[in-house]
N, C-alpha and C positions, 0 to 999 in steps of 0.2 A: 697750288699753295696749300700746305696744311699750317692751320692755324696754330697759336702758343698754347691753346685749347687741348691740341693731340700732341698727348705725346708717347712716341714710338718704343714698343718694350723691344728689349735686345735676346738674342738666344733661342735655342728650341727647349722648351723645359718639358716637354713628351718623352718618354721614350719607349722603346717596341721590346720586353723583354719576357720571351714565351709566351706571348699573347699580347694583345693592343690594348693598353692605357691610356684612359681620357682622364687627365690628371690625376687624381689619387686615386680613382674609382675601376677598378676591371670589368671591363663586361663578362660577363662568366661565363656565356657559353666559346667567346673568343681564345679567353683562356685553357677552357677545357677540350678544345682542336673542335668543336662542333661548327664551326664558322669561321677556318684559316682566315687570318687577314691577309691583303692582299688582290685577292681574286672578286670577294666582294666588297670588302670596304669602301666607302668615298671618302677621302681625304680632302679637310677644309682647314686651309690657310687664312690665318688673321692677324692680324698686326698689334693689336691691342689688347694689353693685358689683362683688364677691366674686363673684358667677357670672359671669360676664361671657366669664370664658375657656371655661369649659365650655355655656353655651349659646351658643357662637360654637360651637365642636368640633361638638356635636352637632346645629346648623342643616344647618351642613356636611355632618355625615356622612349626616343626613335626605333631605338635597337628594342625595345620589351615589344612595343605596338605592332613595328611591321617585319623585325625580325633583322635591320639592314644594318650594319656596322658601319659608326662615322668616327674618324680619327682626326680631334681640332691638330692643328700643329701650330704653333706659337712661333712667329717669324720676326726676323729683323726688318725693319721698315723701310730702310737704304734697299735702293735699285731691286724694291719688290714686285714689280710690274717684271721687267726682266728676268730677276730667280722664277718667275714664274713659268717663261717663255721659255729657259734653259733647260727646264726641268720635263717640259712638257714635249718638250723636240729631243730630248736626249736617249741614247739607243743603248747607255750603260745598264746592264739587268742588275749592277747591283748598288746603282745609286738610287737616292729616297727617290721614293713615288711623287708624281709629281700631285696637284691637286686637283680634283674633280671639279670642287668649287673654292671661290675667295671671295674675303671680303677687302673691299674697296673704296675710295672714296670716289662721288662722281664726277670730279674731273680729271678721275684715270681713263675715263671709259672708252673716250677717241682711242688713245693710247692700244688701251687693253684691243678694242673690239679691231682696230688695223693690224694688229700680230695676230688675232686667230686666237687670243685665250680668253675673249668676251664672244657667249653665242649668244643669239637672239632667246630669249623665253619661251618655251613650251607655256601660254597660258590657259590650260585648257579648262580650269577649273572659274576660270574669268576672275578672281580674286584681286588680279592687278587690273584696279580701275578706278574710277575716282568714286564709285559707290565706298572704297575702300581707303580710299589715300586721296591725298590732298592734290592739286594739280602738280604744286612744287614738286611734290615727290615724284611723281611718274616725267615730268618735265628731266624732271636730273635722271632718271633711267634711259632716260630717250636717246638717240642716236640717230640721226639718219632716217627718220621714220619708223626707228625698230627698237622695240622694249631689250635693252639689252643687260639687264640686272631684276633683282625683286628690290624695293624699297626698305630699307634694313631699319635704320634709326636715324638721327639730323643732330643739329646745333645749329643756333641762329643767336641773336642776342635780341634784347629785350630790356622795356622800361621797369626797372627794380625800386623802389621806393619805400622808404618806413613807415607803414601805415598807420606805426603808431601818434608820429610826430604832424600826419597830417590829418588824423581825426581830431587831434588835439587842439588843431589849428582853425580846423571847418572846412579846410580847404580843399578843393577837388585837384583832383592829378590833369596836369596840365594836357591840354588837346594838341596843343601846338609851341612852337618855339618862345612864339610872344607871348602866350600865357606863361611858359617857363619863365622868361624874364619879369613879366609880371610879378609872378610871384615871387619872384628873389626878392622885390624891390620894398612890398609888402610884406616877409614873410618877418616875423619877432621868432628867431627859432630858440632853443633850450641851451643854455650854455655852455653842453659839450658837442654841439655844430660848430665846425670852422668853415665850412661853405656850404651852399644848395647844393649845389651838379658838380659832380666832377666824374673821369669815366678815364680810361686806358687811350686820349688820341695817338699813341706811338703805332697801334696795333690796326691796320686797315682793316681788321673785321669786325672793330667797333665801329668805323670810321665811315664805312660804305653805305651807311643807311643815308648818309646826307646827298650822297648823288646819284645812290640804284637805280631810282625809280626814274630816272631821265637816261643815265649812262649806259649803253645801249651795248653789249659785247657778246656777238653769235647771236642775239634772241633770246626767246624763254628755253629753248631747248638747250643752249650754249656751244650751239655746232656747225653753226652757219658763220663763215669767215665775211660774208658779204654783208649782214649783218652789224653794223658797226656805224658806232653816234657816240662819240667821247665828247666832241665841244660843241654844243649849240646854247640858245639861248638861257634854259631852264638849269643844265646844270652849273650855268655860271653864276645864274642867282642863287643858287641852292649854295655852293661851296662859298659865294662871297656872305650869304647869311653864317656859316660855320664859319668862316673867318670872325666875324662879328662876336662871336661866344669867348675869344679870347680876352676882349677888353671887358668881359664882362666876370669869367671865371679863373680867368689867368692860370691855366693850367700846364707848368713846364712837363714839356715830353722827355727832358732827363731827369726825373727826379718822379714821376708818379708812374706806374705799373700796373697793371691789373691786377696783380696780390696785391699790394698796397693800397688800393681802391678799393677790394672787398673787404681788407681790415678794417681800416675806417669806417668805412658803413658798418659793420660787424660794432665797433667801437663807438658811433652813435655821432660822427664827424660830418657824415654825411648823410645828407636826406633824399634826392635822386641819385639813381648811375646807372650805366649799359652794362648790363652783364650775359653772359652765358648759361647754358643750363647747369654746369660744377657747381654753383653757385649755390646751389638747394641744398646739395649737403652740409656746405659749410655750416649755410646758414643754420641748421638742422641740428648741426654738431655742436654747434656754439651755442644755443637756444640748449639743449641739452647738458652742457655743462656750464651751464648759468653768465657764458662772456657776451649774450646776445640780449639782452634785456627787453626784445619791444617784436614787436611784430609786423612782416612786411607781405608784400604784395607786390604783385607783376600786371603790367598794362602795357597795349601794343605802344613803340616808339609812336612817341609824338609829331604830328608833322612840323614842317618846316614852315609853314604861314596857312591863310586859309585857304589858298590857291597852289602852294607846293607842297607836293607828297614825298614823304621819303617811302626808302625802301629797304629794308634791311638782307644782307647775304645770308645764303645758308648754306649746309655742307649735309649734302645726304651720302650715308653709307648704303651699300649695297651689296648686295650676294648675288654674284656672278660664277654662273657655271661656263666651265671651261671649253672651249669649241674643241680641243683637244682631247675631251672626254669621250669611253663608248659608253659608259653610263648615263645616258641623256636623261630615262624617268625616272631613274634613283634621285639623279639633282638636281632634277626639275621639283620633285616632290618636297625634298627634306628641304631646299632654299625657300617653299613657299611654308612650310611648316615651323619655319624658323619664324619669316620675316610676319606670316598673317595667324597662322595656327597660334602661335608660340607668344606674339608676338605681348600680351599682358604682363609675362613675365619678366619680359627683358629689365625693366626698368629696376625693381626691385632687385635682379640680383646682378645687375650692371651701372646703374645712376645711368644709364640712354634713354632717352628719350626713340619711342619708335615710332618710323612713321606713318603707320598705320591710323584711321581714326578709328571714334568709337568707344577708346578703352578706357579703362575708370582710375583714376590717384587718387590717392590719401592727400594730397598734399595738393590745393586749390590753384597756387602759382603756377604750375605745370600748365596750366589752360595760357595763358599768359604767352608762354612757347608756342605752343599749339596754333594760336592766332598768328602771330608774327611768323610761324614757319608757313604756312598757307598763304602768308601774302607775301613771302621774299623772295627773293630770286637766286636761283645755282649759281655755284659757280659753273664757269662754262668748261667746256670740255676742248677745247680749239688750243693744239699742240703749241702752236704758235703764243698764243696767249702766258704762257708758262712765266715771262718774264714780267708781263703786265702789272702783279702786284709788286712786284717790288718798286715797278716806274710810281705805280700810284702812290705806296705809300709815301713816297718820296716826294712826289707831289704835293698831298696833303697836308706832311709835315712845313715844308715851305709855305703852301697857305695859310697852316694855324700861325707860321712866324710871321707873317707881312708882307709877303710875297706878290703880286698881284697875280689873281684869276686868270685871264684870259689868254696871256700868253706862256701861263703854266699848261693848260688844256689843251691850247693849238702842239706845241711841243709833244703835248702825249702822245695827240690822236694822230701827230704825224709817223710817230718811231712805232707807233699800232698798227697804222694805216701800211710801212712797209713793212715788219713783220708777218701778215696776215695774206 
């Protein structure tokens, strides 16, 4: 599943004319025949337009340091896993090269590493480990017992609140569900609030924190089909506690959106919601041309009582070199120079978040991310699973309308249970 979060740019906007261009930029010696492309270049495939500036920069800065020529190629997103495989088996000498390395999300990675275009990591510099990255992160690399990506960058979501409207208030950000409702109950808000909470429930990757941390699909790695706990006791209390938030927030799922969510808040309508990390810029952009009048703050989701934890999903990107590569220490090196070397930069000239620790923001909410990405869980990587969110989201939408629990849950983990 990619979430309403990514979204996939279409086209190659590269192209190879007398020498290799990394967007607007020539490397000069490629140009002037001193380094034919081809013979040493490594070609990385990415999906996402939003990088585009920063793995152009740091091709560049690759190519001055150690001398190696990298050509981003800008891909369509549809049956990428595949163009990759075609490209990489194919015996035409004058079709495109195929990719040394790509970037991925990690629940391609079963996918990827069963065709042969995910190899295991050369880690010889020990960089991927959790001195360096968070468990999540090397968790969503994993496979099999085998590192089979570097950890790139993430999205998870997160407690977003106006911190203007609750210093104003005295009030502390709720710990848990029942203090949320507590405070609705309590709260005198400013008269351009039309509710406390409200948040995207159409979207199961707002959705998932309320039954992560019980809902059990592969493991922590997400690659073990034996692995598997959709209905037991906790997540039924968990999802009948999120049932309960409708009679309280009344939130129709035809009628509110995640754009619509962050206007409102934006607009000063709202005073909690779940949001993503896009959300920084907005807010940043709005604050800067004076539509955002107050100032907010990020805090880990809050639990679900004092005895149930939620868990929120996350989605780590990753740089995966190709099994099909004879380049193995070119991208082995530039994939670790990207994801750990490199990796301060990303954010500034991408909005990613990477998931490296360590690194320093301007901007204080980013920690916000940071936490809830350390405590959430991958998506899994289990082929089978492919269908799984949509069964769920469908689920949950049922739950938020009235539905009962239990025999929503037994139904899931049965169409799971033969799936898997």
């Amino acid at each position: 599943m990619t979430t309403k979060r990514k979204i996939l740019s279409l086209g190659l906007i590269l192209g190879l004319v007398g020498g290799v261009y990394v967007g607007a930029k020539v490397i000069p010696d490629l140009q002037s025949g001193k380094a034919p492309h081809g013979k040493d270049t490594l070609y990385l495939w990415y999906t996402d337009a939003a990088l585009t500036d920063y793995l152009t920069n740091m091709s560049t800065s690759y190519y001055e340091e150690h001398g190696v020529p990298v050509l981003p190629v800008l891909k369509d997103g549809l049956e990428y896993t595949e163009s990759i495989y075609r490209a990489s088996i194919s015996e035409d000498q004058d079709a495109e090269p195929a990719p040394d390395l790509f970037i991925t999300t990690n629940d391609n990675l079963e996918k990827a590493y069963l065709s042969g275009i995910a190899a295991e990591i050369v880690n010889d510099t020990g960089t991927v480990s959790d001195k360096n990255y968070p468990q999540t992160a090397l968790d969503a690399v994993t496979y099999k017992g085998k590192t089979v990506g570097y950890p790139f960058y993430y999205e998870t979501s997160v407690f977003l609140y106006n911190k203007t409207f609750l210093d104003e208030s005295g009030q502390k950000v709720p710990a848990n569900l029942q203090e949320l409702l507590e405070f609705a109950d309590n709260y005198d808000p400013p008269e351009t609030v039309e509710t406390i909470f409200s948040w995207d429930v159409s979207d199961i990757f707002y959705n998932y924190y309320f039954s992560g941390n019980y809902m059990i699909v592969g493991g922590d790695t997400g690659d073990d089909p034996t692995k598997l706990d959709i209905d037991n006791k906790k997540t039924r209390a968990c999802l009948e506690m999120y049932q309960q938030l409708n009679q309280f927030f009344s939130i129709d799922t035809k009628e509110v959106d995640y754009d619509s969510v962050v206007q409102d808040f934006i607009d000063g309508k709202i005073v909690m919601t779940v949001a993503t990390s896009d959300v920084l810029a907005k807010l940043e952009a709005a604050k800067a041309d004076g539509s955002f009048a107050y100032e907010y703050a990020t805090a880990a989701m809050p639990d679900l009582s004092t005895e149930l934890k939620g868990r929120s999903l996350s989605v780590t990107d990753a740089i995966v070199v190709n099994g099909f590569s004879d380049k193995t220490g070119k991208t082995n090196d530039f994939a670790n120079y990207l994801s750990y070397s490199k990796a301060q930069e990303l954010y500034d000239a991408s909005g990613k978040l990477a998931s490296r620790k360590g690194l320093s923001y301007a901007n204080p909410a980013v920690q916000g991310f940071e936490n809830e990405y350390a405590r959430s869980i991958s998506m899994p990587k289990l082929l089978g699973a492919g269908n799984f969110w949509v069964q769920l989201e469908i689920c949950f939408s049922k739950i938020w309308n009235g539905q009962e629990v239990e025999p929503l849950l037994k139904e899931l983990a049965k169409s799971m249970q033969e799936q898997l």
